[in-house]
C-alpha positions as CSV (number, residue, x, y, z in Angstrom):
1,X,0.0,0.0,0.0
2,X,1.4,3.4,-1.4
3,X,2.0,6.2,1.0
4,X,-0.9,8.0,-1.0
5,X,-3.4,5.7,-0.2
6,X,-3.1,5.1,3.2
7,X,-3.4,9.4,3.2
8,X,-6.6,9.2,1.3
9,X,-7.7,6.5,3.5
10,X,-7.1,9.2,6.7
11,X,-8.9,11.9,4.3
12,X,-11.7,9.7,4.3
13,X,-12.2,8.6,7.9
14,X,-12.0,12.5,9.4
15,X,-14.1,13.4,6.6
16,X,-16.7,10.9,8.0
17,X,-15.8,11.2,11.5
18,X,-16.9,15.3,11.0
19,X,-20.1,14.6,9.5
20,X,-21.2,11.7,12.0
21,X,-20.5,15.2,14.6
22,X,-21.9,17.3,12.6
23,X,-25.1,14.9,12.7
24,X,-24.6,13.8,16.2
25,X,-25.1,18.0,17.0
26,X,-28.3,18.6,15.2
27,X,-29.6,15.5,17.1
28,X,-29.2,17.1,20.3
29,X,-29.7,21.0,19.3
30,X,-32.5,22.4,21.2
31,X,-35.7,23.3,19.4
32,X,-36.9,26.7,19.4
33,X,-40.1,26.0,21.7
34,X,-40.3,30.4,21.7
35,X,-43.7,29.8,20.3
36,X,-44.7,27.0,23.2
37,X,-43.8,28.9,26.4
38,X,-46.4,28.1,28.5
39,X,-46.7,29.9,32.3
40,X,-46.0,28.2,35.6
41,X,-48.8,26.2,36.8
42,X,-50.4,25.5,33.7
43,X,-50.2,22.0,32.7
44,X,-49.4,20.9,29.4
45,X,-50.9,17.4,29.7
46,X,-52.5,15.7,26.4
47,X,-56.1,16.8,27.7
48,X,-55.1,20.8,27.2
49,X,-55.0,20.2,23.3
50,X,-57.5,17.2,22.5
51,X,-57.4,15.3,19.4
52,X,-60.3,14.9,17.9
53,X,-61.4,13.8,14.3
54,X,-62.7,15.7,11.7
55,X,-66.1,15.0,10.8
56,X,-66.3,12.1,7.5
57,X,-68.0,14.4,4.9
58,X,-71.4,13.2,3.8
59,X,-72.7,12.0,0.5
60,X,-75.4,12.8,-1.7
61,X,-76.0,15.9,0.4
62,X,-74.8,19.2,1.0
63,X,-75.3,19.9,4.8
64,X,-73.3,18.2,7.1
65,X,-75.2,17.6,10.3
66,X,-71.7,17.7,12.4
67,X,-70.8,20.8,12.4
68,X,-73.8,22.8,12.8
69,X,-77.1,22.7,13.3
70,X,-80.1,24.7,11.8
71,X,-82.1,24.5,15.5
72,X,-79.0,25.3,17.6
73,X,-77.2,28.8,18.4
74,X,-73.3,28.1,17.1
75,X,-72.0,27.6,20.5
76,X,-69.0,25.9,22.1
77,X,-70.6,22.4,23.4
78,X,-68.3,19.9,22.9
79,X,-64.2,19.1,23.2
80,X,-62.5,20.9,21.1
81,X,-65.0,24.0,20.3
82,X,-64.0,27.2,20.3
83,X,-65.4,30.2,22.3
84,X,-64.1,33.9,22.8
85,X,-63.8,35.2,26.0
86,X,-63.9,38.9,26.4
87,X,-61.3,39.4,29.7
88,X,-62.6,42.0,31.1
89,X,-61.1,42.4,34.6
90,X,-60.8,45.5,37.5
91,X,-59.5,44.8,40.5
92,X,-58.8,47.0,43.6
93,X,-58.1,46.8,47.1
94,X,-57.1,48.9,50.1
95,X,-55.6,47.6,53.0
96,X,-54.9,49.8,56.8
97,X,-53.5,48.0,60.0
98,X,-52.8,49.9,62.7
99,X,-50.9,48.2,66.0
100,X,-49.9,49.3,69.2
101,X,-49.1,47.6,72.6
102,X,-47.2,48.6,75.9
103,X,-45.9,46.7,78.6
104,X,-44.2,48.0,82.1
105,X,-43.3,46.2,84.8
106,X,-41.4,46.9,88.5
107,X,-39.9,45.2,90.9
108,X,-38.7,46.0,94.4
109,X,-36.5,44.1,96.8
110,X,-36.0,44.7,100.6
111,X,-35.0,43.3,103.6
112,X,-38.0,43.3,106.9
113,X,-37.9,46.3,108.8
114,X,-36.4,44.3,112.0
115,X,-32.9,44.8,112.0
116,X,-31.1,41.1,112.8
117,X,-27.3,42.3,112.0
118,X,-26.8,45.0,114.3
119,X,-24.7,47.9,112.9
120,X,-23.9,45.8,109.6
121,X,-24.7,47.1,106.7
122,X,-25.6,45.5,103.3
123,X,-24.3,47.2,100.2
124,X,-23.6,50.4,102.1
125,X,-26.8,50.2,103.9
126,X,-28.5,49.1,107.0
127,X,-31.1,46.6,106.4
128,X,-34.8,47.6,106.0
129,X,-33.6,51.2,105.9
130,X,-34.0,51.6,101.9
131,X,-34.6,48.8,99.2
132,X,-31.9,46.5,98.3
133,X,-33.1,45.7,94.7
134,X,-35.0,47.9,92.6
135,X,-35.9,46.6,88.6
136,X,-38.1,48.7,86.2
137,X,-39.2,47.1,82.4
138,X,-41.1,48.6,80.4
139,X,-41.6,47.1,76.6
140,X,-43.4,49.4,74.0
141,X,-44.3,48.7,70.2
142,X,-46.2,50.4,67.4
143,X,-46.8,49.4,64.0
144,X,-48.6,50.9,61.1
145,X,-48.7,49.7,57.5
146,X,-51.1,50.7,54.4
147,X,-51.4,48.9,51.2
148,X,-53.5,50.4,48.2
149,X,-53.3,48.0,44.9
150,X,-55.3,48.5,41.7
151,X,-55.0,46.8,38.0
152,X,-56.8,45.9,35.1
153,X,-56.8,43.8,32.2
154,X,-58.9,44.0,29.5
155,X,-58.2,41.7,25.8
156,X,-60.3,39.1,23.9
157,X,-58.6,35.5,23.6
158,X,-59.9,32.3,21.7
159,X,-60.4,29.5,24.2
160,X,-60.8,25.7,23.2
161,X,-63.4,23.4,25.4
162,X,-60.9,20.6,26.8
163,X,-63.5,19.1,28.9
164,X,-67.1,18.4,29.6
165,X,-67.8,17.7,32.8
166,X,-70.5,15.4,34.0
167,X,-72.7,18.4,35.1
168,X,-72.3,19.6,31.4
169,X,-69.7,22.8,32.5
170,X,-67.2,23.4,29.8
171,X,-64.1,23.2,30.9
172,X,-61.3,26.3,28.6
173,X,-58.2,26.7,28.3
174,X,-56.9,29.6,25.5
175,X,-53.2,30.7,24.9
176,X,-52.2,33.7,22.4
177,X,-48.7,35.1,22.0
178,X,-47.7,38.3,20.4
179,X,-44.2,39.0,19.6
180,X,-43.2,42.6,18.9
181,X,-39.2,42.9,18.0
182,X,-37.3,41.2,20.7
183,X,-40.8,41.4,23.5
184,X,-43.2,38.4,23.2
185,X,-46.6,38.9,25.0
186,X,-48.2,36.3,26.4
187,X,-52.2,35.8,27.3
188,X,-53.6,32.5,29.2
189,X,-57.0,32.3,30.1
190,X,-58.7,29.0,32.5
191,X,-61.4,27.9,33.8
192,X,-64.7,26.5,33.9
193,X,-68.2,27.9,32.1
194,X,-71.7,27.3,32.2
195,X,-73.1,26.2,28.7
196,X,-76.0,29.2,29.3
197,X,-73.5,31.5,30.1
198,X,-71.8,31.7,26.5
199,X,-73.8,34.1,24.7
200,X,-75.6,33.5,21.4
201,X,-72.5,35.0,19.5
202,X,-70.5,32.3,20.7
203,X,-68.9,34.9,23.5
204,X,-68.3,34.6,27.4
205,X,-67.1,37.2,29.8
206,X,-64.2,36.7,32.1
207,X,-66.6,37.2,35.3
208,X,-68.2,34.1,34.2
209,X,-65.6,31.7,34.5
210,X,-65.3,29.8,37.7
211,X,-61.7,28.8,39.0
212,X,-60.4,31.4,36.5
213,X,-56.7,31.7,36.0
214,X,-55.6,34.6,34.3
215,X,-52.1,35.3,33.0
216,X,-50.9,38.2,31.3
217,X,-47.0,38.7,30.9
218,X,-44.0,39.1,28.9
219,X,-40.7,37.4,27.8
220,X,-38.2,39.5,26.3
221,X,-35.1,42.5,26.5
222,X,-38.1,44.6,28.6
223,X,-39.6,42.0,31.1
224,X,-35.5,41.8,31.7
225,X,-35.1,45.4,32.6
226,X,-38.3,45.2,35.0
227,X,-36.0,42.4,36.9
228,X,-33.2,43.2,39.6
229,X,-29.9,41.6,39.1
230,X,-29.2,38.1,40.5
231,X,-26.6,39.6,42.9
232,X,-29.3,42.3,44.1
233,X,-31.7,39.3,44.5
234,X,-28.8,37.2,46.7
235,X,-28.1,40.4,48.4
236,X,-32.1,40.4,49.7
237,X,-32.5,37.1,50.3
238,X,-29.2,36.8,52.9
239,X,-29.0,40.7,54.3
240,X,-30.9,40.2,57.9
241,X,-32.0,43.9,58.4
């Protein structure tokens, strides 16, 4: 074997030893999941997003009797309808404590008037003649704090029935996510409606949602800024005043 081949036998092994890492990477690249960010607490289980079939299209006529019907409103009714919820939430609250307590105490301690030692004297005094031991406490605290907090949220989201419960409640979940240049805006809406609450335009207010979990938040260079530093964060966490 010429000195040639055996290099373009080594040419041939690195070449394919690169590739196999080159394939080896893209196995174990991340996927860019920016468009599945999903808040904390909300599950991602299978039942969030149900599969369900799409109705077999009908022959010899032209109305299909599963998705619609000409004596119903177009509601959400079953798993995997769609409804629009209208959030529609103002909150505030106002908060005023107001504490105070005081404590005193004394204490005196003498010897009986009867004098047992003569012309001794105790700390530079005859006995009974003036207290020996004399203690005042007193312990005094006041505390006031006030808390006002207002917000509101108002948007229209799409929410899919995952869920109908056995009392015939719709169960909702609905995610939308807006990106605008580096900031992505997240909505999330939960919880649980009553088929007559939905209106006949296939629409349900927020205030009609039992167990309602509403998220509004964002991911990006200006939910960063809104964030102190990790070494102000270990700074509150271990300074004890």
């Amino acid at each position: 074997m010429t000195e040639k081949r055996i290099f373009q036998i080594i040419n041939v092994l690195v070449t394919f030893v690169f590739f196999l890492g080159l394939w080896g990477c893209n196995l174990n690249s991340p996927k860019n999941t920016a468009g599945l960010v999903v808040p904390d607490g909300v599950s991602t289980e299978p039942g969030l997003q149900p599969r369900f079939s799409l109705p077999r299209p009908s022959e010899g006529s032209l109305w299909i009797n599963k998705t619609g019907s000409m004596f119903e409103d177009s509601k959400a009714a079953h798993v995997g309808d769609t409804v629009i919820v209208d959030i529609i939430e103002n909150s505030t609250s106002s908060m005023n404590v107001n504490t105070e307590s005081s404590r005193k105490t004394g204490m005196d301690i003498g010897l009986p008037t009867i004098n047992l030692l003569g012309d001794k004297k105790i700390f530079g005094a005859p006995p009974g003649a003036t207290k020996l031991l004399g203690t005042d406490f007193s312990n005094t605290f006041k505390g006031q704090a006030k808390s006002d907090r207002s917000g509101q949220v108002t948007a229209s989201i799409a929410a899919r029935v995952t869920e109908v419960l056995p009392n015939g409640n719709l169960s909702l979940f609905g995610r939308r996510a807006v990106k605008v240049n580096n900031e992505v805006q997240y909505i999330t809406v939960a919880g649980v409606v009553r088929p007559q609450d939905i209106s006949a335009s296939n629409r349900v207010k927020s205030s009609y949602l039992a167990d309602s979990r509403i998220e509004y938040y964002g991911k990006g260079a200006l939910a960063d800024k809104q964030k102190p530093g990790w070494g102000t964060r270990i700074l509150d966490n271990i300074w004890p005043w």
